[in-house]
N, C-alpha and C positions, 0 to 999 in steps of 0.2 A: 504494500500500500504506500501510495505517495506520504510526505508528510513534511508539511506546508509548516511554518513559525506562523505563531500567532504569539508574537512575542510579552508577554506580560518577564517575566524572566528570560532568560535563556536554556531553553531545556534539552536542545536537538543535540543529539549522539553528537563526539567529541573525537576525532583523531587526534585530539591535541588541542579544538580542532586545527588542526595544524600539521603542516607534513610537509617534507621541501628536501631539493636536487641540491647536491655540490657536481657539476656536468664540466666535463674537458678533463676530468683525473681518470686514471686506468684504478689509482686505489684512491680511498679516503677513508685517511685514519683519524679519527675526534678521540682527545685528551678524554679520559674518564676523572667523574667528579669526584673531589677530595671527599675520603670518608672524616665522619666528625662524631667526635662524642661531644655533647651535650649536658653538662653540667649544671643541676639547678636543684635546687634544696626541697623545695615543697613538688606538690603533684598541680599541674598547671589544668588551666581546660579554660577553654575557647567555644563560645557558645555564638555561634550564628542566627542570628533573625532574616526568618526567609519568609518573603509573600507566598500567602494563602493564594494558590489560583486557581482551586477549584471549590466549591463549598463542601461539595460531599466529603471529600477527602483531604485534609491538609495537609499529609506530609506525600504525597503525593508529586514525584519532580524531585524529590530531595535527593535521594538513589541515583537518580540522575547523573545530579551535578557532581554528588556526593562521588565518583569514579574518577572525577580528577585526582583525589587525592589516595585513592584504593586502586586504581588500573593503572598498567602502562603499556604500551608497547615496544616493539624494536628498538625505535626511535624516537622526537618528538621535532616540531617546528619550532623554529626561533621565528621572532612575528615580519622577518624580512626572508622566508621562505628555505629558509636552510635548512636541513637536518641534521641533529644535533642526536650525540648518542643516548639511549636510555637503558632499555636490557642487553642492548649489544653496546660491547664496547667500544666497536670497531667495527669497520667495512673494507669490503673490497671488490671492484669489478671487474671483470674481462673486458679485453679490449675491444673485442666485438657487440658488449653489451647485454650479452645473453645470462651470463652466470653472475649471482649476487653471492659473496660470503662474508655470511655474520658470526660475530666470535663476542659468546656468550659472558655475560660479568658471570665470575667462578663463584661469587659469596651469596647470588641473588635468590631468594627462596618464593615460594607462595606463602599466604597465607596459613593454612594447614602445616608448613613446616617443611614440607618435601622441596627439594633443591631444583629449581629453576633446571630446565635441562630439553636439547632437542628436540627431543619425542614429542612434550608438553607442548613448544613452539609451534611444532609442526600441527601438531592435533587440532590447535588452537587457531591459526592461520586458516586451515581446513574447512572449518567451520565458519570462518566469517566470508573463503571464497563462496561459501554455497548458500550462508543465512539469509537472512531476511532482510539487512542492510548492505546486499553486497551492492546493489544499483547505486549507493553514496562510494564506492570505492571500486573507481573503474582502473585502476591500476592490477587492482588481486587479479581480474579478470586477465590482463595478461603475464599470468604465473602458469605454466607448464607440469612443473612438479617440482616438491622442496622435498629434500635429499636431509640425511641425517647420518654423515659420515661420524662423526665425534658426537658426546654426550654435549660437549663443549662448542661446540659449530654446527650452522646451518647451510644449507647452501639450495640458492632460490633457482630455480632456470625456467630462463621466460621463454614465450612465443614468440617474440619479437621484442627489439629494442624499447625500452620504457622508461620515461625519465617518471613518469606517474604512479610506477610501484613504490618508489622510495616515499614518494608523498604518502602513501596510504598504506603503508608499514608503521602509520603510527597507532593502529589499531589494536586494543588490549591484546593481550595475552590473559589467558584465561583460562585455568581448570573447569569439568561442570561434573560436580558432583553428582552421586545420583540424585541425593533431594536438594532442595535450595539453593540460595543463590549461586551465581560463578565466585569462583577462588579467586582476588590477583593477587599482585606482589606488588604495592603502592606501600608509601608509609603508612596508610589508615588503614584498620577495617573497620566495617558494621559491625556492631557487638548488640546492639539491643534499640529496640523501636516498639510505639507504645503511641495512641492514641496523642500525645503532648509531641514527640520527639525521637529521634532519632540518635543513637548516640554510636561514635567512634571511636578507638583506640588507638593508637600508638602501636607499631608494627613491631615489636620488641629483636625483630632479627635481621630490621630494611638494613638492604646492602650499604648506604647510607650514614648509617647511623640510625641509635635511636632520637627521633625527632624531641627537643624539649616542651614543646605541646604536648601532654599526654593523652589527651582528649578533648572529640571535637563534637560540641553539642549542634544539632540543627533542632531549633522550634518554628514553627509554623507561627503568623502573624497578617490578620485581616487586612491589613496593611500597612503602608510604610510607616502611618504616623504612629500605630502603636508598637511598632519594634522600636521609633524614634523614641518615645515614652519610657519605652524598659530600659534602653540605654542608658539612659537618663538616668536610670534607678539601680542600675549594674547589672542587669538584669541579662543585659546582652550583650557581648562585645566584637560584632560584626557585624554590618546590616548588609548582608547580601545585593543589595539595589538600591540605590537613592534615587528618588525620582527625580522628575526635571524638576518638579514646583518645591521638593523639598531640599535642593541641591543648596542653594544659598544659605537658608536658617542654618543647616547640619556643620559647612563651611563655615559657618561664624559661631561655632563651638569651642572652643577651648581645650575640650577635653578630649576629644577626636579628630582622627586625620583623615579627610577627604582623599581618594587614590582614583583620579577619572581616567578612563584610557578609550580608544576609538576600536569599535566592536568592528568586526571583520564579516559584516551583514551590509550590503544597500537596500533602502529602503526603494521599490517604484511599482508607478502602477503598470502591467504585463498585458501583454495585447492578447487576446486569442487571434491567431494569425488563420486559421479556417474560417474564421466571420469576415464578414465585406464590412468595410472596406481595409483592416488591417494585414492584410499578405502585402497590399503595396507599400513600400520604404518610405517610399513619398510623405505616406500619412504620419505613416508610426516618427519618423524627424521631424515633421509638421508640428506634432503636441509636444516634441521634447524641447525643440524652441520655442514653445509658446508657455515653458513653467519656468516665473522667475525663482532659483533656486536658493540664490543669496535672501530674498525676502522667507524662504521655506525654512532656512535654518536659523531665522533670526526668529519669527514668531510661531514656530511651529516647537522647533528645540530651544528656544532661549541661547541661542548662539552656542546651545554644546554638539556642535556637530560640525563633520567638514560636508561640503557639497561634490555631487558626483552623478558623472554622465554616462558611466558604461560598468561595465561590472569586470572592474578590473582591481586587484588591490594594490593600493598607491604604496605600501609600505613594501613591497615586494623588491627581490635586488634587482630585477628585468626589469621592472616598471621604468615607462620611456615619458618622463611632465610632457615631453613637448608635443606629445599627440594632442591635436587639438579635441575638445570637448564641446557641448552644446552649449553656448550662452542662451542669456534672453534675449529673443529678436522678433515680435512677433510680427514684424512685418516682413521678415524671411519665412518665418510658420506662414500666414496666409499666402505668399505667392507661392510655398510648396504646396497647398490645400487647391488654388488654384489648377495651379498644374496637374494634379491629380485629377482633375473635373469635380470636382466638390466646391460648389458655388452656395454663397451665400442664399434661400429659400424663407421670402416672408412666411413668418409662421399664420396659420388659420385663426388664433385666439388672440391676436394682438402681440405683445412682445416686440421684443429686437429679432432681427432677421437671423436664421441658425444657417450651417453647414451638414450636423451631424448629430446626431442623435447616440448614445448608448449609455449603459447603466456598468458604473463600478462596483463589486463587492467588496466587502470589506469586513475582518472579526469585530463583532460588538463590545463594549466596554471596555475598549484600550484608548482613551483622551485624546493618547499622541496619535495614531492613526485617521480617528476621526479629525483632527487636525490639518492637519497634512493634505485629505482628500479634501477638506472645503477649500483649501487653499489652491490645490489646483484646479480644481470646479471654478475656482475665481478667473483664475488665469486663463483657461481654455474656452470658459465663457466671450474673452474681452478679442475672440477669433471666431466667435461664432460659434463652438461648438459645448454644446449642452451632453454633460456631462454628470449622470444623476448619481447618488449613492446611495446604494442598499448595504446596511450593515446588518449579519448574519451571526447567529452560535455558531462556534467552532466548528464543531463536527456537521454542521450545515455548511460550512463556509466551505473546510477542505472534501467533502463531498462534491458540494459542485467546479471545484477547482478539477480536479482528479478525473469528474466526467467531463472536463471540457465545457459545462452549463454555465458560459457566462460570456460576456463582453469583454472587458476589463476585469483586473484585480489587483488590489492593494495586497504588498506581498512585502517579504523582508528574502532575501539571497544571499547566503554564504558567498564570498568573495577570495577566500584565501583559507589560511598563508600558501596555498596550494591552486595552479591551474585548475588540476583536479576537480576541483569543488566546481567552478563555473561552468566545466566540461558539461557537467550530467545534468545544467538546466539548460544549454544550450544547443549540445551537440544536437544534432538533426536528428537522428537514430536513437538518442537518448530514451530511455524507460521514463525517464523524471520529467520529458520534457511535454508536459500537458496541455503545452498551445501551440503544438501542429507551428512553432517555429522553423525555417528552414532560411538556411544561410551557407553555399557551397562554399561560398570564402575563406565563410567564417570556421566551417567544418577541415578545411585546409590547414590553416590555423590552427586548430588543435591539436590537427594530425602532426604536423610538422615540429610541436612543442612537444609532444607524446613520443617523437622517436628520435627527439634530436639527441646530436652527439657530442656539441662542443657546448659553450657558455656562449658564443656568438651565434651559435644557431639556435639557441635558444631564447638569447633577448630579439633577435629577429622575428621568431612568430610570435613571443610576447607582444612585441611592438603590434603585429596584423590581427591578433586577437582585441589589442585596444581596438583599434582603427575600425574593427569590424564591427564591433558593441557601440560602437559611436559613430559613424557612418549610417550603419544600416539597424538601430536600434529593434530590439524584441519590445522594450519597457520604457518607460519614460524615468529613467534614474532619477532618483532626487537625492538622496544624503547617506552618508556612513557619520552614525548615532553615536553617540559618546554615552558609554555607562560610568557610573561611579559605585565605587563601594566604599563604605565609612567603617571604621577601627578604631579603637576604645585606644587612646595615646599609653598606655597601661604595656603593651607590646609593641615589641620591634620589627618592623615588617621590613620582610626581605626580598627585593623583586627588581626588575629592571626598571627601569621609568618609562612612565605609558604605556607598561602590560599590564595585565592581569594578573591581581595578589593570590587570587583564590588557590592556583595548582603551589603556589610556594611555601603552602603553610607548614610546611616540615621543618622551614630555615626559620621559620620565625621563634622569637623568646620573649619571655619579660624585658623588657625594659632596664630593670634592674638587675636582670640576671648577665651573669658573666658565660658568654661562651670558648669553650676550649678545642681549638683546632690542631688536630695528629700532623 
């Protein structure tokens, strides 16, 4: 089954999400992380406030997220598309590109205790080429078979050249018990869940170290203001999500540190290209110069977002600025509306004269969506074209997405740190790709990024992948969102600048605590 963001959190399966080429090395070897003991007197614990997004169920999603810090794979993504080692140490490729060999960390364990090893890999990989998420990870698809010479090494052999396997080897690793949940080898696990919460542990054997967090509570919360509340009361010392409207008050805290970073999602609305009149380019460019996007991120996000015109991610090391993008120009949108024979038509009931007619979906109860679609509603109005909105439940919403039942739709798009990701809503032949989009160019493009073999062949079709996503547009892009998360000043949080703290909570400590490194 498809499965669309209906972003209240972030809840959709996670390669990292993240996964990225080092392309022109025959090897690449990545330094493995310094192991560290962690020193600290009392028993710590870290309690997250996570929005309620469902009524029935409120811890519901928390498992989810909760695999950042309990799963790993291979490898993981650095957020400018590299790969970066995780349960392998190390890499190595033939120069023809066919053969991958990964060389396992000797100390890394599961969960349950048994020692990380081949077999496990290979079982585990097995399972996600044939599961249920293999259509998110069109790389597995070209794995041939994985060999299990050593307990210690694996060795991958593709179908064909693939710079897209290594993106999407960052997929767990995972034991599956007979009953219950999968096993990983993350510093966390599930130890107990309960109508209130969900509680984690401290992986007392992570190859790692043991992390000075001992434990990580997640409680459910109606919303932001009242996990804001518990904060307040000590009640919580991570708020999962700060909204846009509560971003400022939280910021002007004292006793908390704001962490915002730019999510690796664009938000736009997606043409179905089997309806007339969207198969012609003509149009689909036509509405994408006709949304000013700088007014979209100033009253839609409160200025926390960057603007964006194709679905490429700008943090990426291929990413080329100078591909041009779509501005606001609607007087370029109507003479392309023109040109397509799409003339302005006095309406029968009075009004201003339209072009076009159709109806946007959109999930109900998200503020900032609803936002966002008046605002282009405004925009594509002032060309003529009437643009209605239907906001829909969920499971209504990704239903008619999935049959294709609709016009338009307000949608959010993984963008990275990986090709990968954009591949499977765009490629032509795509399973994911639910609006009958077709772009030979653009399918060119992939290909060429999918079997390249240098680092110049491969910012080259990065480059044609921009050009094609902004050229010849599916969606009308508007923004890449900026999340924030807030943390009690009580701990020291460990992370890059303008990533995401959540996967680093193993590095973090008290504040006052002293950490000791081997």
């Amino acid at each position: 089954m498809v499965r669309f963001s209906t972003h209240k959190p972030d809840l959709r399966r996670r390669t990292g999400l993240s996964a990225f080429v080092c392309l022109g090395l025959a090897t690449i070897s990545c330094s493995q992380p310094v192991a560290r003991e962690r020193s600290t007197p009392r028993q710590v614990t870290l309690t997250i406030g996570f929005p309620n997004i469902t009524g029935d169920d409120p811890l519901r999603g928390i498992p989810q997220v909760a695999r950042l810090i309990s799963q790993e794979g291979l490898v993981s993504l650095s957020r400018d598309g590299h790969a970066v080692p995780r349960l392998a140490s190390k890499w190595s490729n033939s120069s023809d590109g066919l053969t991958w060999t990964f060389f396992l960390r000797p100390n890394a364990r599961f969960h349950d205790g048994e020692p990380l090893d081949s077999t496990a890999v290979k079982q585990s990989l097995e399972r996600s080429v044939t599961g249920a998420d293999r259509d998110l990870t069109p790389g597995l698809a070209d794995i041939a078979s994985i060999e299990t010479p050593e307990p210690s090494t694996i060795v991958i052999r593709l179908k064909r050249r693939s710079t897209f396997v290594l993106d999407d080897l960052t997929v767990p690793i995972t034991k599956r018990p007979a009953s219950g949940p999968a096993v990983g080898t993350g510093p966390y696990m599930i130890v107990s869940s309960d109508k209130n919460q969900i509680a984690m542990d401290a992986f007392p054997q992570y190859y790692r170290g043991m992390p000075s967090i001992k434990r990580v509570v997640w409680k459910p919360y109606q919303t932001v203001r009242t996990a804001w509340a518990a904060m307040m009361r000590g009640e919580v010392d991570f708020l999962y999500e700060v909204g846009q409207d509560g971003r400022e008050f939280i910021q002007g805290e004292s006793s908390t540190t704001l962490f915002p970073f730019l999510r690796n999602y664009v938000y736009g609305v997606v043409f179905n290209s089997k309806h007339d009149p969207f198969p012609d380019p003509r149009v689909r460019n036509a509405l994408s110069f006709a949304v000013d996007r700088s007014e979209l991120v100033t009253q839609a996000f409160k200025g926390h977002a960057r603007e964006a015109s194709t679905s490429a991610w700008p943090e990426h090391w291929a990413f080329d600025p100078d591909v041009p993008e779509h501005s606001y120009d609607p007087v370029r949108a109507s003479a392309l509306l023109d040109a397509a024979g799409i003339s302005k038509i006095a309406p029968q009931r009075g009004g201003p004269p339209t072009r076009l007619h159709f109806t946007c979906i959109f999930p109900e109860n998200i503020p900032l969506w609803e936002r966002m679609g008046l605002l282009v509603q405004r925009n594509l109005s002032e060309i003529g074209v009437d643009m209605q909105l239907e906001s829909l439940p969920a499971e209504e919403f990704n239903a008619r997405i999935t049959k294709g039942n609709f016009d338009a739709g307000l949608l959010e798009f993984i963008v990275g740190n990986s090709a990968s990701r954009p591949y499977f809503f765009w490629y032509s032949q795509s399973k994911m790709n639910a609006w009958g989009y077709k772009n030979p160019a653009l399918d060119s493009a992939f290909d060429a990024l999918r079997q390249a073999s240098s680092d110049s062949e491969y910012r080259g079709a990065f480059r044609q992948f921009q050009i094609e996503t902004s050229e010849n547009p599916p969606a009308i892009f508007l923004a890449l969102g900026e999340i924030s998360r807030a943390v009690s000043k009580r701990f020291q949080v460990v992370a890059p600048p303008g990533s995401d703290i959540l996967p680093t909570i193993a590095d973090w400590r008290l504040a006052d605590a002293p950490e000791t490194t081997n």
